[in-house]
Gaussian input, Z-matrix of N, CA and C with variables (Angstrom, degrees):
# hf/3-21g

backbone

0 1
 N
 C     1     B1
 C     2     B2     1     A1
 N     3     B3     2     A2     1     D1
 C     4     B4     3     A3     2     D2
 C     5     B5     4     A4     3     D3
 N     6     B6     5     A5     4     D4
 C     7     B7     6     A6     5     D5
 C     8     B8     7     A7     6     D6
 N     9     B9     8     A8     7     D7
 C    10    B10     9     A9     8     D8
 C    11    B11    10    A10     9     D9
 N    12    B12    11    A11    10    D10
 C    13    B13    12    A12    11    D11
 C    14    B14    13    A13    12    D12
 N    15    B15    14    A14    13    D13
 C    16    B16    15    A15    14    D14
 C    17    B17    16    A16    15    D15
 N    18    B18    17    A17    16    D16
 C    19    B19    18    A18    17    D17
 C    20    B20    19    A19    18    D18
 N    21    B21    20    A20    19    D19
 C    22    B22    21    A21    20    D20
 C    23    B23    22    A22    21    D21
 N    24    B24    23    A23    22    D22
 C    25    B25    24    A24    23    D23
 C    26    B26    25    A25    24    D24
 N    27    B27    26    A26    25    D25
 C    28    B28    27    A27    26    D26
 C    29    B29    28    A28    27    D27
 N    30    B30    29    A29    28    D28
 C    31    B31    30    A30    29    D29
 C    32    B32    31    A31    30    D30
 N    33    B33    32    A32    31    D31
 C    34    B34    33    A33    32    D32
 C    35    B35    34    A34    33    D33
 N    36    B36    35    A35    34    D34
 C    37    B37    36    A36    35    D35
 C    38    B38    37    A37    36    D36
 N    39    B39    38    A38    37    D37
 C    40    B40    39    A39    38    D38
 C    41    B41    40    A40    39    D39
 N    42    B42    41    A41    40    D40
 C    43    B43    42    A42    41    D41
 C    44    B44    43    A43    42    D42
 N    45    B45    44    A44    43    D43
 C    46    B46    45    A45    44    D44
 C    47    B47    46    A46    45    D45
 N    48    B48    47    A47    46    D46
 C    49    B49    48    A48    47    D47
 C    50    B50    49    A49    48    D48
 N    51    B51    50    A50    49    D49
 C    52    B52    51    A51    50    D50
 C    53    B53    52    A52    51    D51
 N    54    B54    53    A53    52    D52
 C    55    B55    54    A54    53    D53
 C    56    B56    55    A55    54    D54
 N    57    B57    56    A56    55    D55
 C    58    B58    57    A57    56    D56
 C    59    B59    58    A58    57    D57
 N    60    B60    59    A59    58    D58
 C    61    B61    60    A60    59    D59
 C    62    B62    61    A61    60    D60
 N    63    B63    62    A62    61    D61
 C    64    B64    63    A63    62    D62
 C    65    B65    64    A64    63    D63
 N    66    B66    65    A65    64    D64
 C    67    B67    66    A66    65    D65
 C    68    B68    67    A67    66    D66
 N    69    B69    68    A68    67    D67
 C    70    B70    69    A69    68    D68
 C    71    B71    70    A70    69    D69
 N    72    B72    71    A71    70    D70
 C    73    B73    72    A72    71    D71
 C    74    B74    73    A73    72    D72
 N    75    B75    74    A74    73    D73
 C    76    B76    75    A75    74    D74
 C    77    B77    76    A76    75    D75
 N    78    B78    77    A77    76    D76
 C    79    B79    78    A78    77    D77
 C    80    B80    79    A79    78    D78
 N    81    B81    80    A80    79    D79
 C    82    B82    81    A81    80    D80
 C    83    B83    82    A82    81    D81
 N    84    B84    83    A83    82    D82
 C    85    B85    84    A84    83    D83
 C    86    B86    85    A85    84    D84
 N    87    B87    86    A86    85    D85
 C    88    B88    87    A87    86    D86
 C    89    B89    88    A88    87    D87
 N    90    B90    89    A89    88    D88
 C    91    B91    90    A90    89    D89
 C    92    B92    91    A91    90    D90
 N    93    B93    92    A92    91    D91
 C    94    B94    93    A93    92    D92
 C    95    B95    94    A94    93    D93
 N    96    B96    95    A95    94    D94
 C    97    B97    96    A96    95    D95
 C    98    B98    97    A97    96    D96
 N    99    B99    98    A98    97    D97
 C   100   B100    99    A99    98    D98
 C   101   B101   100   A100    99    D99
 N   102   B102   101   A101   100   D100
 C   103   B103   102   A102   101   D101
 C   104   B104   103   A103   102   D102
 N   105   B105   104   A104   103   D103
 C   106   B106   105   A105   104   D104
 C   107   B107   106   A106   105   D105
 N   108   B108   107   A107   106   D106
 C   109   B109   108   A108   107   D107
 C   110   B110   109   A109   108   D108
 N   111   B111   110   A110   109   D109
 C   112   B112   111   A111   110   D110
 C   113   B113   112   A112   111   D111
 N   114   B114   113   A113   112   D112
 C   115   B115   114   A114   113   D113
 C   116   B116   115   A115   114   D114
 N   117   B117   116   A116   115   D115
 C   118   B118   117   A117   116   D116
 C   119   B119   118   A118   117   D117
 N   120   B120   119   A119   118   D118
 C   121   B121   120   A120   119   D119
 C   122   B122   121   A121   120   D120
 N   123   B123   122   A122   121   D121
 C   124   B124   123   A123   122   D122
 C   125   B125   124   A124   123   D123
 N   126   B126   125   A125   124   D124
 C   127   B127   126   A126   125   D125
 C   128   B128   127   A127   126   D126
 N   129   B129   128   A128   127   D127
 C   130   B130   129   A129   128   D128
 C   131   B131   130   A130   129   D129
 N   132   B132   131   A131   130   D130
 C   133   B133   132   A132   131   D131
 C   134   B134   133   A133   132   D132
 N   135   B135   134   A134   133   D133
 C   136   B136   135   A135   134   D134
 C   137   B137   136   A136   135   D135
 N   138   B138   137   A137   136   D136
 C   139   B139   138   A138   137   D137
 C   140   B140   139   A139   138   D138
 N   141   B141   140   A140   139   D139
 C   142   B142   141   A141   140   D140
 C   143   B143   142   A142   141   D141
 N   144   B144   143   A143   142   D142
 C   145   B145   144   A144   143   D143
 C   146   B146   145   A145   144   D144
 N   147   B147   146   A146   145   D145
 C   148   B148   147   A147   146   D146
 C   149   B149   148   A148   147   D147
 N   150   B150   149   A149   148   D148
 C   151   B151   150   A150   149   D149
 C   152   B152   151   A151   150   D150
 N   153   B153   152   A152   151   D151
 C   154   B154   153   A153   152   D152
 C   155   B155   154   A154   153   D153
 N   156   B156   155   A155   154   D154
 C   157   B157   156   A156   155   D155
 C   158   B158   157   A157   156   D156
 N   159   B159   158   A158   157   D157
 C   160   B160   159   A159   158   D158
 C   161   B161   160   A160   159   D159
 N   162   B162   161   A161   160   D160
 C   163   B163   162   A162   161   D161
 C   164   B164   163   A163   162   D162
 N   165   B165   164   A164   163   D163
 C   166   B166   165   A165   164   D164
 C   167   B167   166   A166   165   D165
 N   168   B168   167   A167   166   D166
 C   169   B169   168   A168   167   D167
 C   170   B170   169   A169   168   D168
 N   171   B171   170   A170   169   D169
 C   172   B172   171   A171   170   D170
 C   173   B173   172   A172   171   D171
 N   174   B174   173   A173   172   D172
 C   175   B175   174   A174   173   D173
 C   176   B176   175   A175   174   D174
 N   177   B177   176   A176   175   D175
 C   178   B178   177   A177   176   D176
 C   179   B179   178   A178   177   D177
 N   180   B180   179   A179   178   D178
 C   181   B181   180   A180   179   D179
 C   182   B182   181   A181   180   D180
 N   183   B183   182   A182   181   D181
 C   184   B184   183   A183   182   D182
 C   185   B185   184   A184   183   D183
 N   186   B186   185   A185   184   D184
 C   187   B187   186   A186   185   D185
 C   188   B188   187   A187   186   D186
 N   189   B189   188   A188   187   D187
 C   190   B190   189   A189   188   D188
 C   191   B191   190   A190   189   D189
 N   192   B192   191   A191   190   D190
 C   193   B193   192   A192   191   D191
 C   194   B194   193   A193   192   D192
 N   195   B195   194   A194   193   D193
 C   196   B196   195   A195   194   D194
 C   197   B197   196   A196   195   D195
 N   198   B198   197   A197   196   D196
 C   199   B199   198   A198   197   D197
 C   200   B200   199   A199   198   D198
 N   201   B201   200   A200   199   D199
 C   202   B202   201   A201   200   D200
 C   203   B203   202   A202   201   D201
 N   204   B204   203   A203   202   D202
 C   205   B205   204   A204   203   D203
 C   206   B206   205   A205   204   D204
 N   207   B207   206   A206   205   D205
 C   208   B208   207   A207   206   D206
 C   209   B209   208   A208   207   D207
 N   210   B210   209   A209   208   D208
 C   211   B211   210   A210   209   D209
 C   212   B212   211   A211   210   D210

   B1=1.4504
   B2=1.5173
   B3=1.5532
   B4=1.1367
   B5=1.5032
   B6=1.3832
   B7=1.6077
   B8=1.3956
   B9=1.2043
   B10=1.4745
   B11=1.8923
   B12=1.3303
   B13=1.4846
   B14=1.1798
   B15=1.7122
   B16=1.5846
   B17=1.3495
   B18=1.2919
   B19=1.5784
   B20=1.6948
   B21=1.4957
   B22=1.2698
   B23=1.4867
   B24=1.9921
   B25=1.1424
   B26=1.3287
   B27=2.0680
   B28=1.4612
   B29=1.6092
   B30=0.9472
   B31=2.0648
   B32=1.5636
   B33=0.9287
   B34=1.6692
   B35=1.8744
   B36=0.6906
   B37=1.2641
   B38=1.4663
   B39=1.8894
   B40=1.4983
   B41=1.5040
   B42=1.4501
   B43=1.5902
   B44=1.8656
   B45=1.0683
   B46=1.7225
   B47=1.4707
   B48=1.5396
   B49=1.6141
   B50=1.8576
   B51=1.0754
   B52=2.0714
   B53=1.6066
   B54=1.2508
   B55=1.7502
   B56=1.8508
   B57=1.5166
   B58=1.6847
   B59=1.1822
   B60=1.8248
   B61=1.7539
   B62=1.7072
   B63=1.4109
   B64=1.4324
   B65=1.1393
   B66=1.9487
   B67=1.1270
   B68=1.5945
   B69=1.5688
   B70=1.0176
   B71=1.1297
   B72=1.6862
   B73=1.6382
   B74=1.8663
   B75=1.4827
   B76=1.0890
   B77=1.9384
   B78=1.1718
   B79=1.7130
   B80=1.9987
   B81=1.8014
   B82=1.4292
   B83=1.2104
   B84=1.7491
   B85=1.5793
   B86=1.6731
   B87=1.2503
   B88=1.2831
   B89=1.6137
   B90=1.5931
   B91=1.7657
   B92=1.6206
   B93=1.5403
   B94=1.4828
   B95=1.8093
   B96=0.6038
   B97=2.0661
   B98=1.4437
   B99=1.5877
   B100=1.3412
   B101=1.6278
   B102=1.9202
   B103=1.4256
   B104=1.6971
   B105=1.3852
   B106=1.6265
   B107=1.4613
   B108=1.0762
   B109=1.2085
   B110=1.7038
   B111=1.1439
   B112=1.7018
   B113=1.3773
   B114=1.4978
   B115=1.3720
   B116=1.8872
   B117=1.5916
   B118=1.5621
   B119=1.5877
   B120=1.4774
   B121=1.5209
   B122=1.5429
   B123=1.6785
   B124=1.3300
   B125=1.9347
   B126=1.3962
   B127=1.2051
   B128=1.8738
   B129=0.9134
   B130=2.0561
   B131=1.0195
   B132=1.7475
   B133=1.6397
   B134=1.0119
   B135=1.7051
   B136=1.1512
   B137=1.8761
   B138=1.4668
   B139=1.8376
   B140=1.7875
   B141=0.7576
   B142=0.9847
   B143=1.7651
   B144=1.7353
   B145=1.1912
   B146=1.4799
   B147=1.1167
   B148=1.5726
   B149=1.2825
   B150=1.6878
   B151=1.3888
   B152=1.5038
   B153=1.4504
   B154=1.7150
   B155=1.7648
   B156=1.6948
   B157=1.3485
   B158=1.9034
   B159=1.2512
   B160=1.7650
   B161=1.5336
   B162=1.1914
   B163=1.0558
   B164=1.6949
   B165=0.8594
   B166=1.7478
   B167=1.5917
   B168=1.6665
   B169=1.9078
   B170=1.5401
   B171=1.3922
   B172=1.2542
   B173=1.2379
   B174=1.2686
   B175=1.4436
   B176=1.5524
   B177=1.5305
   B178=1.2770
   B179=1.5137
   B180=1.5544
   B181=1.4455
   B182=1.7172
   B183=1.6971
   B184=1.3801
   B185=1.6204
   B186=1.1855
   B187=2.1330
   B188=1.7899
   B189=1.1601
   B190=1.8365
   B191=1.3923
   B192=1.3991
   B193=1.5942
   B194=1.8852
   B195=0.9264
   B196=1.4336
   B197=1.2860
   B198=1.4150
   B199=1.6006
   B200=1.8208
   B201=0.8999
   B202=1.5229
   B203=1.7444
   B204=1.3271
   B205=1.4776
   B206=1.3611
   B207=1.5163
   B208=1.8087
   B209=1.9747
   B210=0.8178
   B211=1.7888
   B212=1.5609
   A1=109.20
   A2=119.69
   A3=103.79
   A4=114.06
   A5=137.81
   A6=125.00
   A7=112.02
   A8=138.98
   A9=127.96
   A10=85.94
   A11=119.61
   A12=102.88
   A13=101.73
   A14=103.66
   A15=126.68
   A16=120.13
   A17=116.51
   A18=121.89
   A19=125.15
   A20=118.11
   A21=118.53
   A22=116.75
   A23=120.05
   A24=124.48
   A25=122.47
   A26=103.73
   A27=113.74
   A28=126.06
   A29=116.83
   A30=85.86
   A31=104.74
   A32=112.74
   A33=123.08
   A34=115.93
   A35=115.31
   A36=127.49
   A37=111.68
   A38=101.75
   A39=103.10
   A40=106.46
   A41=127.29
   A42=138.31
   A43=94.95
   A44=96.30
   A45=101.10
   A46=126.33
   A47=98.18
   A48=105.76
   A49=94.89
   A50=84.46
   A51=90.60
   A52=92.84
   A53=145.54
   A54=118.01
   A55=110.93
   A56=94.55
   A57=101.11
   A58=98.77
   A59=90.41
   A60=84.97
   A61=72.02
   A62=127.07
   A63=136.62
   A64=106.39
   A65=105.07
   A66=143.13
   A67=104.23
   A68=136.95
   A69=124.13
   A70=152.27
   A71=86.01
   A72=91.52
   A73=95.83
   A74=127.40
   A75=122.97
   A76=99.77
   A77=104.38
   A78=106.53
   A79=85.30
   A80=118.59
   A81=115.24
   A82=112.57
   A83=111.99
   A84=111.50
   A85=98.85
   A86=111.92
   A87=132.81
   A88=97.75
   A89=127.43
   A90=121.37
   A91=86.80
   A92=108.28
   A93=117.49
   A94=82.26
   A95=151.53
   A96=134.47
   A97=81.21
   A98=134.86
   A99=126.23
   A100=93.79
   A101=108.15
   A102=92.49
   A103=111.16
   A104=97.10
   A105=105.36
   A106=105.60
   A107=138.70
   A108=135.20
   A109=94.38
   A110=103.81
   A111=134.46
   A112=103.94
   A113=132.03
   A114=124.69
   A115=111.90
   A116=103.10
   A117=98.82
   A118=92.70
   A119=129.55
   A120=130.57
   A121=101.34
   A122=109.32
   A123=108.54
   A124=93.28
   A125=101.12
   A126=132.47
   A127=124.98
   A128=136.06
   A129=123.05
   A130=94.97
   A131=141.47
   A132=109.45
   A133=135.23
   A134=121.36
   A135=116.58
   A136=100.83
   A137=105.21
   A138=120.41
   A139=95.90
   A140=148.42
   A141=144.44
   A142=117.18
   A143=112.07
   A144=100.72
   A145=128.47
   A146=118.29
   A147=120.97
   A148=114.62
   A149=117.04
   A150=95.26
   A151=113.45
   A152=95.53
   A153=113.02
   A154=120.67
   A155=106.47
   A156=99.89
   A157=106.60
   A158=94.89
   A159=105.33
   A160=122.35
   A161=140.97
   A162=155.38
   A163=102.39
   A164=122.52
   A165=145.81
   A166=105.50
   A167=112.08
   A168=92.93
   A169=69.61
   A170=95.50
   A171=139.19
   A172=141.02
   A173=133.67
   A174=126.01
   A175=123.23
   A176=113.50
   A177=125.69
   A178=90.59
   A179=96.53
   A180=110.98
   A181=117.43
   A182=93.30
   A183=89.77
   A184=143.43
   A185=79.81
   A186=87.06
   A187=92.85
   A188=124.66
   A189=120.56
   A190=104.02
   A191=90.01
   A192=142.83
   A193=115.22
   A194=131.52
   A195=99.05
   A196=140.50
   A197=105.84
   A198=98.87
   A199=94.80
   A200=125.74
   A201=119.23
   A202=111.58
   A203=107.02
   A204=113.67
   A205=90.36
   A206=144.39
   A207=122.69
   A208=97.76
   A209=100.26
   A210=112.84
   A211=92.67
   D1=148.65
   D2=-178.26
   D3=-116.48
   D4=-164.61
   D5=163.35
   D6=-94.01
   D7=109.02
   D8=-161.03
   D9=-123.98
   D10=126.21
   D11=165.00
   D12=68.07
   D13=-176.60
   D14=169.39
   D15=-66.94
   D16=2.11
   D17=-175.64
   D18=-114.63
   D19=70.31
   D20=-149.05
   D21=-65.53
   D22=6.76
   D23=177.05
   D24=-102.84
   D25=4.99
   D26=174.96
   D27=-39.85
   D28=109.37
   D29=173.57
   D30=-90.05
   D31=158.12
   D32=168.90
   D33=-57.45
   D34=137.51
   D35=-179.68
   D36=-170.57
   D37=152.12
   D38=-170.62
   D39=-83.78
   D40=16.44
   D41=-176.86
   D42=-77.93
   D43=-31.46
   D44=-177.20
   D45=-124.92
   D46=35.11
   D47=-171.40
   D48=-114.19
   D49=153.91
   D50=-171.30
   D51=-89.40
   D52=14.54
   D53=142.68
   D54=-112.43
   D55=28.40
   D56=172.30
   D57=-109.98
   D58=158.41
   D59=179.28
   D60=-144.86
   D61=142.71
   D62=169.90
   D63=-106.39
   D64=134.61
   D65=-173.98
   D66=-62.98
   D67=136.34
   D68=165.16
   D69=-81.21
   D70=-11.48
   D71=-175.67
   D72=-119.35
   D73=15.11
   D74=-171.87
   D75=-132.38
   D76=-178.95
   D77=-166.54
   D78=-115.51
   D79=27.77
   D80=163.54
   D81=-105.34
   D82=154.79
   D83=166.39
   D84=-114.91
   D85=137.03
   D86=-179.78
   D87=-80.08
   D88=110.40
   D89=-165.08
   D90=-119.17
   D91=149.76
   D92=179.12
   D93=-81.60
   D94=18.16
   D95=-175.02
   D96=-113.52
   D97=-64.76
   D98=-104.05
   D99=-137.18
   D100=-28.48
   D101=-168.29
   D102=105.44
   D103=-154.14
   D104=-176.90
   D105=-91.99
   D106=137.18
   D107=177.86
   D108=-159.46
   D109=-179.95
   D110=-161.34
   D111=-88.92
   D112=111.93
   D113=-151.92
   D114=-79.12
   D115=14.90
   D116=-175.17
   D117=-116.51
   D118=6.99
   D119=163.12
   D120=-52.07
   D121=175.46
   D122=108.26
   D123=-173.20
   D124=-175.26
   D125=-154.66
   D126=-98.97
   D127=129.00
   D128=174.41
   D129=-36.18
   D130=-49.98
   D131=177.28
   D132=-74.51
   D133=25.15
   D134=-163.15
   D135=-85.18
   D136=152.70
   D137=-146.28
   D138=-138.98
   D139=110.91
   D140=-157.34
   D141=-104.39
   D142=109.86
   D143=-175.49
   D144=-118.81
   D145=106.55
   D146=-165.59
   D147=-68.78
   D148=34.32
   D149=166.37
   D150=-120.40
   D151=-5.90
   D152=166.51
   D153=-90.09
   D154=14.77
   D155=169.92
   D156=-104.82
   D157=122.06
   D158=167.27
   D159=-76.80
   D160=92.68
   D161=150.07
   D162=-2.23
   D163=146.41
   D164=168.53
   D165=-85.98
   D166=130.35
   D167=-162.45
   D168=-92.91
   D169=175.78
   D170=179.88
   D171=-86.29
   D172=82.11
   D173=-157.11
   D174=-82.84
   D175=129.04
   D176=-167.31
   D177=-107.75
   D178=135.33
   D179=159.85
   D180=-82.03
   D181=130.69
   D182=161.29
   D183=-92.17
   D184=30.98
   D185=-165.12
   D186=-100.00
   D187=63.60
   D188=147.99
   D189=-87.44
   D190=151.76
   D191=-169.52
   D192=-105.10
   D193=107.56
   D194=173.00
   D195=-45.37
   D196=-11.31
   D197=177.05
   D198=-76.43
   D199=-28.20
   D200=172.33
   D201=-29.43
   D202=-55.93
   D203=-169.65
   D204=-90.37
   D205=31.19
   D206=172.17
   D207=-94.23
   D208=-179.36
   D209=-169.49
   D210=-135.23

């Protein structure tokens, strides 16, 4: 695993490399180096771009209490 970003459990993959571009309806990234390949590969050029990683939402529980909201 490597340290990519604020997230030190990222693994590398060409799903988040800046000459991948991921397929939408398939689990491939189309890479200007490599072509079509399997979007959990990746490659020595792999470049890492954090604006193609989507965050995991966040699940809020709904079970509050009013003492939840007391001070």
């Amino acid at each position: 695993m490597s340290k990519i970003g604020f997230n030190k459990d990222l693994k590398k993959s060409c799903e988040y490399c800046q000459y991948g571009t991921l397929l939408e309806f398939t689990n491939e990234t189309v890479c200007k180096k490599r072509g079509v390949i399997d979007s959990r590969d990746y490659c020595h050029s792999y470049k890492y771009d954090p604006l193609k990683r989507i965050p995991k939402k966040i699940q809020i529980s709904d079970n509050y209490t009013p003492e939840d909201f007391k001070l």
